[in-house]
C-alpha positions in Angstrom: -88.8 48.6 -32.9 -85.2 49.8 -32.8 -82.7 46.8 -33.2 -79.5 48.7 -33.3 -80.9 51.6 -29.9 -81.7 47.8 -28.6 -78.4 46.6 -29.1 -76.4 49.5 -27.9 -78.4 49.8 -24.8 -77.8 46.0 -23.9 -74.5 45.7 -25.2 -72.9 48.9 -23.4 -74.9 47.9 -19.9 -73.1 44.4 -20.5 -69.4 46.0 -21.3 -70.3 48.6 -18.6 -70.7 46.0 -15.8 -67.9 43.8 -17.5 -70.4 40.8 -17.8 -68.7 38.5 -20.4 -71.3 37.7 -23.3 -71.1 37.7 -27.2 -73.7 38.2 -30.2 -75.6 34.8 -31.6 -78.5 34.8 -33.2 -79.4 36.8 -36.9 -77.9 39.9 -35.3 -74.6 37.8 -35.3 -75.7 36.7 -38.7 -75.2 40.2 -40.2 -72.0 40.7 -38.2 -70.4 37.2 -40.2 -71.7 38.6 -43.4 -74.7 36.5 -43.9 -77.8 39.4 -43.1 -81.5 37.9 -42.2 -84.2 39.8 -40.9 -84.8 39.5 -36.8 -87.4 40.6 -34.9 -84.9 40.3 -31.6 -81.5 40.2 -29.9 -80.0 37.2 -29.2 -76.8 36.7 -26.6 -74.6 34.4 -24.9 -74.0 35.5 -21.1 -71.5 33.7 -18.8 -74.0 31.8 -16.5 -72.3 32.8 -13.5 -73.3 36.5 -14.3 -77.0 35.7 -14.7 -78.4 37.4 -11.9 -76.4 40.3 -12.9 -77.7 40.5 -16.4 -81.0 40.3 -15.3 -80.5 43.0 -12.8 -79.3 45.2 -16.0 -82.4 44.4 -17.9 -85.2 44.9 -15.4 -83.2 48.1 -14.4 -83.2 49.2 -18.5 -87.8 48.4 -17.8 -87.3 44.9 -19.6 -89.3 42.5 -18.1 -88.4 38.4 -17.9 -91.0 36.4 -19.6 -89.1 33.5 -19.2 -86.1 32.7 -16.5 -84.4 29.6 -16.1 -80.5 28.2 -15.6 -80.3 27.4 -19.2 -81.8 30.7 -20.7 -83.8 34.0 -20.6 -86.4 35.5 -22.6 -86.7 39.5 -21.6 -89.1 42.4 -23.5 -89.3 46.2 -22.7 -91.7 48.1 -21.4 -90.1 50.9 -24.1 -92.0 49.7 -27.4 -89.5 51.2 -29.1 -86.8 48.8 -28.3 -87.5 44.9 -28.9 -87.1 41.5 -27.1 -83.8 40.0 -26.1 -83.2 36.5 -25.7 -80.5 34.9 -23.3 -78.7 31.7 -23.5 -76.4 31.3 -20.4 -73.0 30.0 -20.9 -72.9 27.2 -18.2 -71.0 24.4 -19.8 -67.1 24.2 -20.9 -68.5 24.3 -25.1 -70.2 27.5 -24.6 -67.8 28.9 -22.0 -65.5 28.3 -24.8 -67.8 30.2 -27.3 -67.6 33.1 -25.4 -63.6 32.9 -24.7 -63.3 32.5 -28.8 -65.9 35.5 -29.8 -64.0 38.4 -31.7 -64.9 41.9 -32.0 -67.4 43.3 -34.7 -69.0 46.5 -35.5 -72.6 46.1 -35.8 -75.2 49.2 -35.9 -72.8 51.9 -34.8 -71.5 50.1 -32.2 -67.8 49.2 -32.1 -65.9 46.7 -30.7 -69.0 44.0 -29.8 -68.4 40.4 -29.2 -69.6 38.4 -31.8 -69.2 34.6 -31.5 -67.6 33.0 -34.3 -69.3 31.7 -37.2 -68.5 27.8 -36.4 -69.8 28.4 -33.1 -72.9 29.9 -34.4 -73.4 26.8 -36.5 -72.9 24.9 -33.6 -75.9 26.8 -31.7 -78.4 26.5 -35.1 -77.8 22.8 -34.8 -78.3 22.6 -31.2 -81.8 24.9 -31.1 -83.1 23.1 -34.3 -82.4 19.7 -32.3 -84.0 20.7 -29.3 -87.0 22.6 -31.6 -87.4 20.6 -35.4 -89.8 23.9 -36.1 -86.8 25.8 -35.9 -85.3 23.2 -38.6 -85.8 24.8 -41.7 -84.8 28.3 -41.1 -81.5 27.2 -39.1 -80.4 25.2 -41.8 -80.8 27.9 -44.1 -78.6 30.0 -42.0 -76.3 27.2 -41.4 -75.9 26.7 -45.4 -75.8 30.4 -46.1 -73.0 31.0 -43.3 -70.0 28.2 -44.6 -71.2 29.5 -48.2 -70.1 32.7 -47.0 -66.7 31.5 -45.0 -64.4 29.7 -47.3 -62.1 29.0 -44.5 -64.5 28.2 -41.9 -63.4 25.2 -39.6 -65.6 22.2 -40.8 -63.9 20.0 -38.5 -65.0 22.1 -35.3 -68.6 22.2 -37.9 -68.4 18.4 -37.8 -67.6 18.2 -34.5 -71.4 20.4 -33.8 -73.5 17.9 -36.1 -72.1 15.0 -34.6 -73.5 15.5 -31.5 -76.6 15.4 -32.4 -75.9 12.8 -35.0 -76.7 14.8 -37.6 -73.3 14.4 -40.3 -75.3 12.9 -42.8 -77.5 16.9 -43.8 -74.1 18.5 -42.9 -72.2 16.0 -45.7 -75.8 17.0 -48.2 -74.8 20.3 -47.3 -71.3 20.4 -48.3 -72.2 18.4 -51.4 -74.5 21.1 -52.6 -71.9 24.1 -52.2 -69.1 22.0 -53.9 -67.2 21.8 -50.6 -67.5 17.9 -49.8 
């Protein structure tokens, strides 16, 4: 499977349509600086151009496994390509994520939206919320991404762990990198 054909065929149909989205996931990893192995694509998609992503995939012989307001779960036909994964921005928070996400250069292709690293944070401490299997390895990214930032914004950080009432592992956290 072909990550970076995979994400220049999504991300160009995406640009090409003007359909606001930006990179999350371990692809966005890589683009911060922090690389982990992925077996997919992950995206934010403004929610109101759901229909119209989902248009672009089916017509590039993806096919939904999964389809709901919240998110989307496509893989191809094409083996050669790999699954791509869709969380729709719906809300003000992750409209805002996608307002704040800043160009990257990721696998030969220039100029993609990336959402920012607090903002990926923000999404690992959401999913492993929602999913405590997911705990572990989001943490990990978590950990390795303000290691990596020096002048990432822990307030907007805080701000993602409170919700969830989870300070107390971000404070651990911070203690452990010296940055409490």
């Amino acid at each position: 499977m072909d990550l970076g054909r995979t994400l220049t065929l999504v991300a160009n149909a995406f640009l090409a349509e003007q359909i606001p989205f930006g990179l999350i996931g371990g692809m966005a990893l890589s683009a911060l600086g922090v690389p982990r192995a992925t077996g997919d694509i992950d995206f934010l998609v403004d929610g109101t151009r759901a229909q119209d992503a989902d248009r672009l995939l089916t017509g590039h012989r993806y096919r939904a496994i999964h389809r709901s307001a919240e998110a989307a779960n496509y893989v191809p036909d094409d083996l050669a390509l790999c699954r791509v994964d869709i969380l729709f921005a719906n809300r003000p928070p992750s409209r805002a994520m996608l307002h704040r996400a800043l160009p990257h250069s990721l696998h030969g292709t220039p100029g993609l939206p990336v959402v920012q690293a607090e903002d990926v944070i923000g999404l690992k401490v959401q999913a492993s919320s929602t999913d405590p299997r997911r705990t572990m390895i989001d943490l990990v990214d978590v950990e390795r991404l303000i290691a990596a930032r020096p002048t990432l914004d822990l307030v907007r950080v805080r701000e993602y762990f409170a919700v969830f009432e989870r300070e107390a592992e971000l404070d651990a956290m911070l203690a452990r990198l010296g940055r409490a």
